[in-house]
MDTraj code that builds the backbone (N, CA, C; nanometers):
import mdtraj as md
import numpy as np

residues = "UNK UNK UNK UNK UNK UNK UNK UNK UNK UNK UNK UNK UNK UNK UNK UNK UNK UNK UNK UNK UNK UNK UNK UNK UNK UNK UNK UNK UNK UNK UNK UNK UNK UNK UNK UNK UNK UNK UNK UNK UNK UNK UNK UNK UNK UNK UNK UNK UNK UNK UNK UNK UNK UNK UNK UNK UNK UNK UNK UNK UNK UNK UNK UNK UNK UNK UNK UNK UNK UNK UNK UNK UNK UNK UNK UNK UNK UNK UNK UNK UNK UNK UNK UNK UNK UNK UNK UNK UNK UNK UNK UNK UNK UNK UNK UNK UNK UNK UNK UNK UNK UNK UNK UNK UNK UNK UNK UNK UNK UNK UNK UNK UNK UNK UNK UNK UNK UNK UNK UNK UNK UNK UNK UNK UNK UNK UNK UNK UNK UNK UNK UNK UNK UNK UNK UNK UNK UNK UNK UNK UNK UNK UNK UNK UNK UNK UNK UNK UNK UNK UNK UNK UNK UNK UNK UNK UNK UNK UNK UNK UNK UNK UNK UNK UNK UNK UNK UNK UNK UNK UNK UNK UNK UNK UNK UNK UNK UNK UNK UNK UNK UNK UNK UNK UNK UNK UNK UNK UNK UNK UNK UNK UNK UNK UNK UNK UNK UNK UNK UNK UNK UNK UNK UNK UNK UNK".split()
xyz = np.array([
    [0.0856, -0.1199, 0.0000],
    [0.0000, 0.0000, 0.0000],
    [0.0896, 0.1255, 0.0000],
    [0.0860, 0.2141, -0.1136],
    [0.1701, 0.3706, -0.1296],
    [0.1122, 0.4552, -0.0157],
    [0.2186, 0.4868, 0.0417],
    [0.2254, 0.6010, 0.1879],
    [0.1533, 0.7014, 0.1753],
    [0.0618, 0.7537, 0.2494],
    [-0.0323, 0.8283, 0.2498],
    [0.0702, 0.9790, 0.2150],
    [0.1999, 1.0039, 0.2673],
    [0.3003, 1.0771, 0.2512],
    [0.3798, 1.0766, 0.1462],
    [0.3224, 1.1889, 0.0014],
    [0.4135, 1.1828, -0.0965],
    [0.5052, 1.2728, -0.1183],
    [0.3650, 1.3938, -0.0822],
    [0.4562, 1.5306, -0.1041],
    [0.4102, 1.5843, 0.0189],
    [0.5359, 1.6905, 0.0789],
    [0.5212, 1.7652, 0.1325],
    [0.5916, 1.8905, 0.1491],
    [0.4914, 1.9557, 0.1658],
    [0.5166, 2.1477, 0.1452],
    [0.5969, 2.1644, 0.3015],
    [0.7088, 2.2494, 0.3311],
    [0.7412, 2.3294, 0.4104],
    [0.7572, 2.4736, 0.3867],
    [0.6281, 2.5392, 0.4752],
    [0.6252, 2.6719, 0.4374],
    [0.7208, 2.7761, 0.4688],
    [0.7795, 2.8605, 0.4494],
    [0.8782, 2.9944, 0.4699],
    [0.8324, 3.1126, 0.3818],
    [0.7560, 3.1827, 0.5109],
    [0.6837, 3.2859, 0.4482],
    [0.8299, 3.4140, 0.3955],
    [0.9131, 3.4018, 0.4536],
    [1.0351, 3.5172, 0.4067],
    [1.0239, 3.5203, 0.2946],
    [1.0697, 3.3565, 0.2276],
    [1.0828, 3.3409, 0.0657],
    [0.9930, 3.3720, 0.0163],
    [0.8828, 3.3918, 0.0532],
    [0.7681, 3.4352, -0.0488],
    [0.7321, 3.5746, -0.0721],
    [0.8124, 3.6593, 0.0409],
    [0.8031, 3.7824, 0.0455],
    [0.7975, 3.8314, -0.1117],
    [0.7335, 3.9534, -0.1263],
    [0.6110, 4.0079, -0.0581],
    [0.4820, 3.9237, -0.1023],
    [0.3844, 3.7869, -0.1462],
    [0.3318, 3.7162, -0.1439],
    [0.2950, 3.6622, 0.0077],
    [0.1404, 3.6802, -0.0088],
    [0.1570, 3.6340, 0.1354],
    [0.1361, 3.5011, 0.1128],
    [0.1281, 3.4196, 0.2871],
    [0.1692, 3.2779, 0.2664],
    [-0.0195, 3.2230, 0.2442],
    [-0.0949, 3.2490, 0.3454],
    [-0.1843, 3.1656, 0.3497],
    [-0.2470, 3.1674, 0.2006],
    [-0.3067, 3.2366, 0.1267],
    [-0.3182, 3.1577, -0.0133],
    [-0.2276, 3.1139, -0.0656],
    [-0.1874, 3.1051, -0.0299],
    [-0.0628, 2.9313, -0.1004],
    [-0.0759, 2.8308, -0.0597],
    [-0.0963, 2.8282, 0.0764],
    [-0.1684, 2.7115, 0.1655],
    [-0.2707, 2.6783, 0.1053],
    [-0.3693, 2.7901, 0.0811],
    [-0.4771, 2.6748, 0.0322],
    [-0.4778, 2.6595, -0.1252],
    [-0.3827, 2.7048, -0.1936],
    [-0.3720, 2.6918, -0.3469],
    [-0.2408, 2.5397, -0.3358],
    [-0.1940, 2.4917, -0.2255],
    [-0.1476, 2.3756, -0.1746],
    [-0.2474, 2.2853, -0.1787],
    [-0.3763, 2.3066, -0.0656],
    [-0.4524, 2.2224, -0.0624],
    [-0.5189, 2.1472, -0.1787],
    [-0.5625, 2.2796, -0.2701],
    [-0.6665, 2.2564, -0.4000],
    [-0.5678, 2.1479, -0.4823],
    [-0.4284, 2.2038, -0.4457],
    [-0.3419, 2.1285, -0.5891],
    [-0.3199, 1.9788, -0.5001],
    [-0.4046, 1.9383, -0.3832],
    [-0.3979, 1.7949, -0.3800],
    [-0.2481, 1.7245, -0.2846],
    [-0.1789, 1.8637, -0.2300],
    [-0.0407, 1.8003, -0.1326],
    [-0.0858, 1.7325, -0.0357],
    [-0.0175, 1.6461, -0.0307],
    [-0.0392, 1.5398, 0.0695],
    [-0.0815, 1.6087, 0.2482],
    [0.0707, 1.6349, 0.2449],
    [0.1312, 1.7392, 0.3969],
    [0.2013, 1.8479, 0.4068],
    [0.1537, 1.9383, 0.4743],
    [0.1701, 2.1009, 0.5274],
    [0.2527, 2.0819, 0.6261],
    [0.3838, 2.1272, 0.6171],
    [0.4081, 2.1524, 0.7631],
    [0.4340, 2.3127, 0.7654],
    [0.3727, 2.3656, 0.8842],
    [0.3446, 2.5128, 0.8959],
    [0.5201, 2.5176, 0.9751],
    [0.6429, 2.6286, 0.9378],
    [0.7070, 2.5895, 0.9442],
    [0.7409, 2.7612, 0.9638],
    [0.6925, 2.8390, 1.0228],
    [0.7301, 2.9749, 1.0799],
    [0.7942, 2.9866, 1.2092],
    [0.8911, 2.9973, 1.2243],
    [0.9914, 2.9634, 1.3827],
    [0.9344, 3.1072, 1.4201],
    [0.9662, 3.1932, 1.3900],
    [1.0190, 3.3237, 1.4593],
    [0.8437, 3.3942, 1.4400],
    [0.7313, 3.3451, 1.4231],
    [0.6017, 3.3966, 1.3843],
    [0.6041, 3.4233, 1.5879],
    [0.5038, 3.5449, 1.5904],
    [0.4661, 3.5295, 1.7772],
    [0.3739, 3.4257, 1.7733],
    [0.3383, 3.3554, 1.8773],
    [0.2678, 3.2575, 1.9358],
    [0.0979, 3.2988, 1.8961],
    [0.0579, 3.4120, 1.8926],
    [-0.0692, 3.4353, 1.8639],
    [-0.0842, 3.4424, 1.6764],
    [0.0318, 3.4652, 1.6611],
    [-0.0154, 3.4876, 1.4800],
    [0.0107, 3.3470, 1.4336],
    [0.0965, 3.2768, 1.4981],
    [0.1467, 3.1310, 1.4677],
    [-0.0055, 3.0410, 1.4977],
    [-0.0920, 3.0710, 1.5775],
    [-0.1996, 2.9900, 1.5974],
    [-0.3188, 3.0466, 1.4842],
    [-0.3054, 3.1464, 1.4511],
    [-0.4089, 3.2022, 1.3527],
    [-0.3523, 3.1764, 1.2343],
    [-0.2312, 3.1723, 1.1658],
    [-0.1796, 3.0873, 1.0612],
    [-0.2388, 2.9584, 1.0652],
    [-0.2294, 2.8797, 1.1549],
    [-0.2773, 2.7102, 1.1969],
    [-0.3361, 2.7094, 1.1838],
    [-0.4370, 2.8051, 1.2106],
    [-0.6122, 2.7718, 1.2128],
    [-0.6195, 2.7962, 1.0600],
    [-0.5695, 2.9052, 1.0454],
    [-0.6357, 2.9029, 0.8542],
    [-0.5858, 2.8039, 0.7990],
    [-0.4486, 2.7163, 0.7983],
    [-0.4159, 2.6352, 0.7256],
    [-0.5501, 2.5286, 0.7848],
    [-0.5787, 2.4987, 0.8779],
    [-0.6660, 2.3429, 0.8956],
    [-0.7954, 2.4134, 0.8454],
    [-0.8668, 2.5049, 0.8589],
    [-0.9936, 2.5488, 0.7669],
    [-0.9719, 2.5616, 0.6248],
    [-0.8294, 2.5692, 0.5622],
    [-0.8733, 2.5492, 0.4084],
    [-0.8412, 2.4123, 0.3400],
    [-0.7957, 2.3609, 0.4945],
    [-0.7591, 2.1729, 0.4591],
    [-0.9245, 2.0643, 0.4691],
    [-0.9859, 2.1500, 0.5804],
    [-1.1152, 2.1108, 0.6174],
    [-1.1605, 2.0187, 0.4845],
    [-1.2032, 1.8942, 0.5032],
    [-1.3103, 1.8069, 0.4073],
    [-1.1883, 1.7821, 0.2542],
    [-1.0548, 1.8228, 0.2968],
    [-0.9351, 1.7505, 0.1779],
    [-0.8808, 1.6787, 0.2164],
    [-0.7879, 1.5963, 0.1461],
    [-0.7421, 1.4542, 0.2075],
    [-0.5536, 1.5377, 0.2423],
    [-0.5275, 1.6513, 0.2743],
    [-0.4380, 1.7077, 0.2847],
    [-0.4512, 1.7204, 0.4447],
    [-0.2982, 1.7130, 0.5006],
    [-0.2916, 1.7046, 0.6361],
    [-0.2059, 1.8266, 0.6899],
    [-0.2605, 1.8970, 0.7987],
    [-0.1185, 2.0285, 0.8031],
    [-0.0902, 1.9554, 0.9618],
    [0.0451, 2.0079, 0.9561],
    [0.1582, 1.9655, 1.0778],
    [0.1786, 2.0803, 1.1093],
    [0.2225, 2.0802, 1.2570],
    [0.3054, 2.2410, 1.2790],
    [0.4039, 2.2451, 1.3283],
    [0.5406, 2.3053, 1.2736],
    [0.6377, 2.2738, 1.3402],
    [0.7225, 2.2993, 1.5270],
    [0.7605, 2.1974, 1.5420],
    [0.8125, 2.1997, 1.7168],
    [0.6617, 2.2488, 1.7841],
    [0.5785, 2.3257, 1.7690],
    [0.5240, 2.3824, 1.8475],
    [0.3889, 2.3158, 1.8843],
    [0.4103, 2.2211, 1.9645],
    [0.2891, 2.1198, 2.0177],
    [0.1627, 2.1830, 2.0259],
    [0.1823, 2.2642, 2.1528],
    [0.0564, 2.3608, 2.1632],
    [-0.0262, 2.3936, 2.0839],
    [0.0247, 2.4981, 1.9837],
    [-0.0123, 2.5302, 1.8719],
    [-0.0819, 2.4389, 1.7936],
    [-0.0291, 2.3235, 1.7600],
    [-0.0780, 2.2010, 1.7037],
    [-0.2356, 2.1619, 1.7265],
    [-0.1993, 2.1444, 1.8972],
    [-0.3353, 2.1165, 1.9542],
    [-0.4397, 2.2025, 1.9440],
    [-0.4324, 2.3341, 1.9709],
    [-0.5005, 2.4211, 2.0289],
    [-0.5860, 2.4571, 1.8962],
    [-0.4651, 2.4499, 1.7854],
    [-0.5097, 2.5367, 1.6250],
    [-0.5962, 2.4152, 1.5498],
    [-0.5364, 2.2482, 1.6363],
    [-0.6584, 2.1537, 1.5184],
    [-0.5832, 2.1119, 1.4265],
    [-0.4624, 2.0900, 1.4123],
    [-0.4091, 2.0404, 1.3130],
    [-0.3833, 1.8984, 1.3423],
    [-0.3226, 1.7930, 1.2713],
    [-0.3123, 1.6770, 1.2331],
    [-0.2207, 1.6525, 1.3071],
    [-0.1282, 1.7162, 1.3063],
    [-0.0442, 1.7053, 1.4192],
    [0.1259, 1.8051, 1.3840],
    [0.2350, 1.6989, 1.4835],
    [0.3241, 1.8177, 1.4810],
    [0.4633, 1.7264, 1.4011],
    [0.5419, 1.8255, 1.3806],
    [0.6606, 1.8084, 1.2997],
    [0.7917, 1.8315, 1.4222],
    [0.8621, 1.7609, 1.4532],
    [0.9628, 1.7752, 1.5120],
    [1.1024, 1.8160, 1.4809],
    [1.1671, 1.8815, 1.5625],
    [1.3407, 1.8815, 1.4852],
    [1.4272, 1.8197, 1.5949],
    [1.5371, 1.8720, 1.5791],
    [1.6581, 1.7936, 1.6973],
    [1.6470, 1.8879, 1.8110],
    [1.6041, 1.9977, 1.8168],
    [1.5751, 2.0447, 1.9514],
    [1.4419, 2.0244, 2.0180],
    [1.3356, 1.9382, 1.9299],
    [1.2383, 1.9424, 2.0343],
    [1.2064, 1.8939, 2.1182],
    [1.0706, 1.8719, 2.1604],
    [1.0485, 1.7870, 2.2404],
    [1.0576, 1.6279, 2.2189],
    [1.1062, 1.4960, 2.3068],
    [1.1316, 1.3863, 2.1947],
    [0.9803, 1.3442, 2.1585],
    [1.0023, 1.2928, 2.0694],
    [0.8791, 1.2196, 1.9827],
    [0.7956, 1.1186, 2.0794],
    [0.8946, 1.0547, 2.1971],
    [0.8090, 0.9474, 2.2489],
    [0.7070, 0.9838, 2.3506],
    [0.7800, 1.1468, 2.4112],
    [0.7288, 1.1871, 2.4708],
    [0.5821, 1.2639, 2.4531],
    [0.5779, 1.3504, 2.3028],
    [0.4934, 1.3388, 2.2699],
    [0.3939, 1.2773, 2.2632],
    [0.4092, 1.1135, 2.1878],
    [0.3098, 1.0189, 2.1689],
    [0.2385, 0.9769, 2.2973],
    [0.3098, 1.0105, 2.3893],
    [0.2326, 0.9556, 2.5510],
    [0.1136, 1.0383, 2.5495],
    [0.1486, 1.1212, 2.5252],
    [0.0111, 1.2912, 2.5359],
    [-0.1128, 1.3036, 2.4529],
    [-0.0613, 1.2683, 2.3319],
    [-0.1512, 1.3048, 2.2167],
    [-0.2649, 1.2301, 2.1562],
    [-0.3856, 1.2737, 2.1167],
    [-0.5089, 1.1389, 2.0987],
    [-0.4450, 1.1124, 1.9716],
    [-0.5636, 0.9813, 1.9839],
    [-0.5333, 0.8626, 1.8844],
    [-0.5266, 0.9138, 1.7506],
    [-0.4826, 0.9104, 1.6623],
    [-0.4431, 0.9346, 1.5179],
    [-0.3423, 1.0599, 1.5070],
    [-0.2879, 1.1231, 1.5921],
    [-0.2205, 1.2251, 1.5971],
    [-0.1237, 1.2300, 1.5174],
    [-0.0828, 1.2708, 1.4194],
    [0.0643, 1.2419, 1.3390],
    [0.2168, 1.3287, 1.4076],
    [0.2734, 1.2820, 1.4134],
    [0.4155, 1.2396, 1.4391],
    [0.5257, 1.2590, 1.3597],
    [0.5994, 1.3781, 1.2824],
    [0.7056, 1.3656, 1.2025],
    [0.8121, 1.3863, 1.2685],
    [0.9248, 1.3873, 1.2271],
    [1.0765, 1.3606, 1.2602],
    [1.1536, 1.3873, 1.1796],
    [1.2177, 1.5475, 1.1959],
    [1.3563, 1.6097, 1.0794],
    [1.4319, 1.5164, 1.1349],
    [1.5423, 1.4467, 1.0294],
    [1.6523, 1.3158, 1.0993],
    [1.7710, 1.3844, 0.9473],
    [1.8585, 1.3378, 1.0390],
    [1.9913, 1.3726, 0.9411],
    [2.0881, 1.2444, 0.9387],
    [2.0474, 1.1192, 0.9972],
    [2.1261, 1.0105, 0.9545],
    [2.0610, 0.9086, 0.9645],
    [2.1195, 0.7720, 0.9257],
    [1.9987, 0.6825, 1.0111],
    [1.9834, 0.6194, 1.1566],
    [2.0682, 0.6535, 1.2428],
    [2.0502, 0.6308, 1.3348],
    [1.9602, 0.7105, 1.3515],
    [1.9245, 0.8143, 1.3394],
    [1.8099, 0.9365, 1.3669],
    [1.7421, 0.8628, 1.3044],
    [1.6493, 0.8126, 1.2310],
    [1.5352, 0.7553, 1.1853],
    [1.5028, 0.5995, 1.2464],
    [1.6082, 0.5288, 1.2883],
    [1.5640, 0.4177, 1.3612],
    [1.5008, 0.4908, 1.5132],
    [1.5852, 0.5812, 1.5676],
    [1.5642, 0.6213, 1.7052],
    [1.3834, 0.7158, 1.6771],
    [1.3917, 0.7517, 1.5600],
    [1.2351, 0.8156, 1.6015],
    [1.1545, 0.7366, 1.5455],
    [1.1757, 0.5900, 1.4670],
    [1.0389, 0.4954, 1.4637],
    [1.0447, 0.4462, 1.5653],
    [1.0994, 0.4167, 1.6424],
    [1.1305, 0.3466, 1.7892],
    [1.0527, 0.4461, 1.8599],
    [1.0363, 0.5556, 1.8979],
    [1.0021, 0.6213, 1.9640],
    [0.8117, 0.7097, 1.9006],
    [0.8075, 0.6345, 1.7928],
    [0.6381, 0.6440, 1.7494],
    [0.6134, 0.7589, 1.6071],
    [0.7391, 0.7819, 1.5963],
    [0.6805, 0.8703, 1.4701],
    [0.6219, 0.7999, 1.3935],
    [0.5436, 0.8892, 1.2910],
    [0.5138, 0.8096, 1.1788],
    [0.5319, 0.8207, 1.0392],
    [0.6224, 0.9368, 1.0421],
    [0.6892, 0.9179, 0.9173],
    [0.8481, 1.0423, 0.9493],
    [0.9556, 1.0418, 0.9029],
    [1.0276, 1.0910, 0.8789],
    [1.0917, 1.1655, 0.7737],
    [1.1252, 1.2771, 0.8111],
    [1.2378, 1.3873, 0.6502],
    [1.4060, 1.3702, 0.7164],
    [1.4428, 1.3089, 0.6204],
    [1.5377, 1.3109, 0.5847],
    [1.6266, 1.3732, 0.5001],
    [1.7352, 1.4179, 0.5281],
    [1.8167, 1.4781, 0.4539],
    [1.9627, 1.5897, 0.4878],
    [2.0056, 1.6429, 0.4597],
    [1.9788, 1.6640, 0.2857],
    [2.0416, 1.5568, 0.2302],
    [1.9676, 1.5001, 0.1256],
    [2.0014, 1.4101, 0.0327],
    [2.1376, 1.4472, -0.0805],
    [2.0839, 1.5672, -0.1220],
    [2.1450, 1.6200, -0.2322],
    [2.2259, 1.7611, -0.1681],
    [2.3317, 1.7983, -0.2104],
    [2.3701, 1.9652, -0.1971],
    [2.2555, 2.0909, -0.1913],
    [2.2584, 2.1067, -0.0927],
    [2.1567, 2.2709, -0.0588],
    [2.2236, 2.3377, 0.0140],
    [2.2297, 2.4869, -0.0415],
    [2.2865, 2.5996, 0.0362],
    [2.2043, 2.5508, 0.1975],
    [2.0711, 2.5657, 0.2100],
    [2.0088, 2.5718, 0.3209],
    [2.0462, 2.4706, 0.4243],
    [2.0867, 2.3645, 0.3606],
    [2.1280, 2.2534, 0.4842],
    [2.2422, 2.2581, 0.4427],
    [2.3500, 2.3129, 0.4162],
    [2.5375, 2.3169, 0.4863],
    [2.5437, 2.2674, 0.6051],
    [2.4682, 2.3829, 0.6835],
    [2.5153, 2.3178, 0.8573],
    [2.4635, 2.1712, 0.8946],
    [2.4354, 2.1649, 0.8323],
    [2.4229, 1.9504, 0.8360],
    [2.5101, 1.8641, 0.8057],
    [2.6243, 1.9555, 0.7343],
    [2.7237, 1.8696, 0.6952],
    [2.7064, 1.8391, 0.5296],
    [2.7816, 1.7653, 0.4658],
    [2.7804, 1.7282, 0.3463],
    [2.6696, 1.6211, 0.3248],
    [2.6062, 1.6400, 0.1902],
    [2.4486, 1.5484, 0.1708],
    [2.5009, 1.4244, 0.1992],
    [2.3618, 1.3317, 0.2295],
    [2.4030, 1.1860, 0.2134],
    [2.3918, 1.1430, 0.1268],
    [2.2862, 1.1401, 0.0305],
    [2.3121, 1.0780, -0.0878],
    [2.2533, 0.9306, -0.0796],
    [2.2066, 0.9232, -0.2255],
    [2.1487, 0.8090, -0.2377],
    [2.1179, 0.6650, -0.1830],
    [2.2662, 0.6585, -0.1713],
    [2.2782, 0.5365, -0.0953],
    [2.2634, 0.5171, 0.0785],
    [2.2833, 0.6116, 0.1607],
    [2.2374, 0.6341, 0.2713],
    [2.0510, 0.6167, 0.2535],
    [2.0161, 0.6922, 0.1576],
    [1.8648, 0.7072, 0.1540],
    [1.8195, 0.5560, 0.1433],
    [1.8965, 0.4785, 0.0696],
    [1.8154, 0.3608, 0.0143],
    [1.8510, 0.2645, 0.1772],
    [1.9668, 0.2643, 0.2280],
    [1.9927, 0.1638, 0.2681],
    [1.8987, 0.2371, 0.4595],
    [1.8274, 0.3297, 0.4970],
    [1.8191, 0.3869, 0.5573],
    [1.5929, 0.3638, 0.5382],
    [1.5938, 0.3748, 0.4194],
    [1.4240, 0.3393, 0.3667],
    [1.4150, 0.1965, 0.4031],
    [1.5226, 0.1183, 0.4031],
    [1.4958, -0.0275, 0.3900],
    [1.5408, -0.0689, 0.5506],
    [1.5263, 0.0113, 0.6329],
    [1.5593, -0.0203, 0.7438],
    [1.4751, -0.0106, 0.8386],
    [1.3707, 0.0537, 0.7945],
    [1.2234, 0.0923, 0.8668],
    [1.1041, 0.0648, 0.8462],
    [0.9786, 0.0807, 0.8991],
    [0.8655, 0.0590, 0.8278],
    [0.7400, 0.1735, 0.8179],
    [0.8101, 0.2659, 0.8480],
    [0.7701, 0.4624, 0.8543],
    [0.8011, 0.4968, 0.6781],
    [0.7213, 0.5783, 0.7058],
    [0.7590, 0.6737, 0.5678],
    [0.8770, 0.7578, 0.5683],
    [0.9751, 0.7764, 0.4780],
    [1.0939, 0.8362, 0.4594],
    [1.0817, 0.9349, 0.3517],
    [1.1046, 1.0242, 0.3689],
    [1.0628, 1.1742, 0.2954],
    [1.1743, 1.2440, 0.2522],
    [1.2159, 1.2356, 0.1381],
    [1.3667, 1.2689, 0.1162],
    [1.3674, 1.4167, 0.0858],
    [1.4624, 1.4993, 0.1630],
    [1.4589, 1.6943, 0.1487],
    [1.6167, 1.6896, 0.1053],
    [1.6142, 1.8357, 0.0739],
    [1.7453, 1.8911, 0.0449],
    [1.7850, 1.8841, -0.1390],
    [1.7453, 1.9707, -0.1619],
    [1.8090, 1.9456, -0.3157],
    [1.7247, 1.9159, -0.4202],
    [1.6012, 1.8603, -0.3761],
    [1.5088, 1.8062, -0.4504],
    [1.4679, 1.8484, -0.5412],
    [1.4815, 1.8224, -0.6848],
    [1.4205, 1.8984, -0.8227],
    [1.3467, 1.7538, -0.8329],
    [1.2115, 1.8197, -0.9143],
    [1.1403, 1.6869, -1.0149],
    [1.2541, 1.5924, -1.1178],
    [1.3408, 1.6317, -1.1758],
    [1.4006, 1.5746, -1.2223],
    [1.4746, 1.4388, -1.1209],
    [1.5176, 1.5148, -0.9919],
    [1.5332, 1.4077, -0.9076],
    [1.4746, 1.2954, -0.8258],
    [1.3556, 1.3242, -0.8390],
    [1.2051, 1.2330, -0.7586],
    [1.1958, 1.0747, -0.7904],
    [1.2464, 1.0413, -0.8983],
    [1.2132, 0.9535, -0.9540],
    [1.3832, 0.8320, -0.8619],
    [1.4944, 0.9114, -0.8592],
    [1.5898, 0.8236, -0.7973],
    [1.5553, 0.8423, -0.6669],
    [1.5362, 0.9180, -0.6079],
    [1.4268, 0.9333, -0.4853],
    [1.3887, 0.8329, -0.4501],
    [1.2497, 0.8084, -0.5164],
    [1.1396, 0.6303, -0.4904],
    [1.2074, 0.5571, -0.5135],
    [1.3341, 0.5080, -0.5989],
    [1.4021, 0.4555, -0.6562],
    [1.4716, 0.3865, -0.5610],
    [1.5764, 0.4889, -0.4436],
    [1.6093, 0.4639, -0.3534],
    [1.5284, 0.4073, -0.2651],
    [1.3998, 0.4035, -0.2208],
    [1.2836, 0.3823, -0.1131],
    [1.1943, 0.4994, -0.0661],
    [1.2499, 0.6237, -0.0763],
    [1.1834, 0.7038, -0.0738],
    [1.0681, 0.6977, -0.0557],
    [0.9507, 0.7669, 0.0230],
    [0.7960, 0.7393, -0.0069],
    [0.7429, 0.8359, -0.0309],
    [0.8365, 0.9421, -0.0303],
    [0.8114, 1.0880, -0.0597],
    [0.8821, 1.1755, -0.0732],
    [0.9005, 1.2923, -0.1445],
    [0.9323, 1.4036, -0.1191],
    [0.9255, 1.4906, -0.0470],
    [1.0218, 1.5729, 0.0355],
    [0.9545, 1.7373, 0.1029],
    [1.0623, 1.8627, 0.0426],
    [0.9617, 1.9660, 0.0769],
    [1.0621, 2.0767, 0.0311],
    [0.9916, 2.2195, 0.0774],
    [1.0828, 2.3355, 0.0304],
    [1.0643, 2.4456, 0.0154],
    [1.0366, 2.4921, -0.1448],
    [1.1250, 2.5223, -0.1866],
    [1.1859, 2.5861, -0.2998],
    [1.1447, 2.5138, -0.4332],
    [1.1183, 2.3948, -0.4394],
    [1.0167, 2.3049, -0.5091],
    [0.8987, 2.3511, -0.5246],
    [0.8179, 2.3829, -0.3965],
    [0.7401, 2.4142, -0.3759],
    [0.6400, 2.5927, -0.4260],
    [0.7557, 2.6497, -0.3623],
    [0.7275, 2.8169, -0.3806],
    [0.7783, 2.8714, -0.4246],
    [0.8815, 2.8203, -0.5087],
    [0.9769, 2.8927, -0.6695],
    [0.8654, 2.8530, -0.8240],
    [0.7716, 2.8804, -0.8011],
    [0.6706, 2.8062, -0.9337],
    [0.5699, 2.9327, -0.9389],
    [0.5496, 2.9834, -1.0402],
    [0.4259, 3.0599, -1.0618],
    [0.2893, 2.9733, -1.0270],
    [0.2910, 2.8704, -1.0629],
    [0.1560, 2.7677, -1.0751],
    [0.1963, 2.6637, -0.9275],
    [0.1368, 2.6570, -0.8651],
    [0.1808, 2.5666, -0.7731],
    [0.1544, 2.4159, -0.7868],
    [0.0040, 2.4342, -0.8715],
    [-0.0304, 2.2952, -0.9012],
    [0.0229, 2.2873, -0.9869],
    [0.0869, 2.3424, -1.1519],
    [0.0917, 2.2882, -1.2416],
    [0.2401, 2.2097, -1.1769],
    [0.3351, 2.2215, -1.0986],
    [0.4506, 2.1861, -1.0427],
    [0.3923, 2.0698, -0.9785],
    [0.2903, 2.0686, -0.8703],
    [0.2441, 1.9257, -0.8258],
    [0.1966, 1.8355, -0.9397],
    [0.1412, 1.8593, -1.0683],
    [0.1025, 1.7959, -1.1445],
    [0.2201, 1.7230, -1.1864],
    [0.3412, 1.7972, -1.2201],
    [0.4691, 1.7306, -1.2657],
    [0.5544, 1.6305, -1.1684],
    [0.4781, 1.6723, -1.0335],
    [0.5375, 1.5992, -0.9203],
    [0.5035, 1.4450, -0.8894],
    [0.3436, 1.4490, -0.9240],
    [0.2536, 1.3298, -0.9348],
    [0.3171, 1.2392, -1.0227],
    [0.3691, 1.3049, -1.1780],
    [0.4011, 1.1736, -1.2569],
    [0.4652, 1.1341, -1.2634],
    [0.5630, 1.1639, -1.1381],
    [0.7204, 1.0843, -1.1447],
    [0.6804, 0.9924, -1.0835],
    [0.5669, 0.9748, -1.0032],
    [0.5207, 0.8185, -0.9146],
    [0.4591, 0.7169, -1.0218],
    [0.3786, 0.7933, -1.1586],
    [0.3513, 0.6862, -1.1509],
    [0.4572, 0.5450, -1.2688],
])
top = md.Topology()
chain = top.add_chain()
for i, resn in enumerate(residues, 1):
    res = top.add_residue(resn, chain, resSeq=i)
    for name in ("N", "CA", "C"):
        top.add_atom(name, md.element.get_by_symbol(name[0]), res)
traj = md.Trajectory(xyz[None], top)
């Protein structure tokens, strides 16, 4: 059965400057993305929950899921699907003790010991990366690369979401590797058309 997790959007409202973010969110939704992760660090706590809320009201009755990043609360309070974790947050297992039943669970991981340690601990799907060379992930060190991805997909039974670098042209060695999905930025919100880019995104699966 193909992972409910194919694509997923990470939002950064900077890059979109001057565009604002929430119609993109829901011009995300219409174009059919899998998963949102609302992904504003530095937003205040009150605009960060009114972002949330609009992303889960224009997700309302779509098969699209929004996450919010590190910020549990928010998560809960705003109605979303659930939360997205990084290496400073709270751990994942700890989470899962708290949260009702179907709550989703992601996990930024940068090797595979990081992805065994957060299926162990209840995520339910993981981003990995950077796969490929990105200015944005340097401080991660040099990409892993394919073969980390493959031998790292085949080591789990979570979804593995490959970031960093990601062009459509690359999607296809992606799944290739095990991949069950894509995530990104710049994939995402470097496109005049957002769907016509998800449309191109879709047919590398099939």
């Amino acid at each position: 059965m193909p992972s409910p997790f194919r694509l997923c959007y990470i939002t950064d409202r900077h890059a979109l400057e001057p565009r604002p973010l929430p119609p993109l969110i829901g011009e995300a939704v219409q174009a059919g993305i899998d998963l949102i992760q609302i992904r504003e660090k530095d937003l205040p706590t009150r605009e960060l929950l009114q972002l949330a809320e609009s992303a889960v009201a224009a997700a309302k009755g779509s098969g699209t899921r929004i996450v919010v990043n590190d910020r549990l609360d928010i998560a809960l309070a705003g109605g979303a699907d659930g939360v997205h974790l990084g290496t400073q947050s709270i751990p994942a297992q700890a989470v899962r003790n708290i949260v009702p039943e179907g709550f989703l669970i992601g996990v930024s991981c940068h090797s595979r010991q990081d992805v065994l340690a957060a299926e162990a601990a209840g995520a339910d799907y993981v981003v990995l990366g950077p796969i490929f060379e990105t200015p944005s992930k340097s401080a991660y060190g040099p990409p892993l690369g394919l073969d980390v991805l493959r031998e790292t997909a085949a080591a789990v039974n979570i979804a593995v979401l490959a970031l960093g670098g990601i062009s459509v042209e690359r999607v296809r060695a992606c799944l290739a590797a095990g991949a069950a999905g894509i995530a990104g930025i710049r994939i995402f919100q470097d496109r005049p058309s957002l769907g016509a880019r998800v449309r191109e995104l879709r047919a590398q699966f099939l």
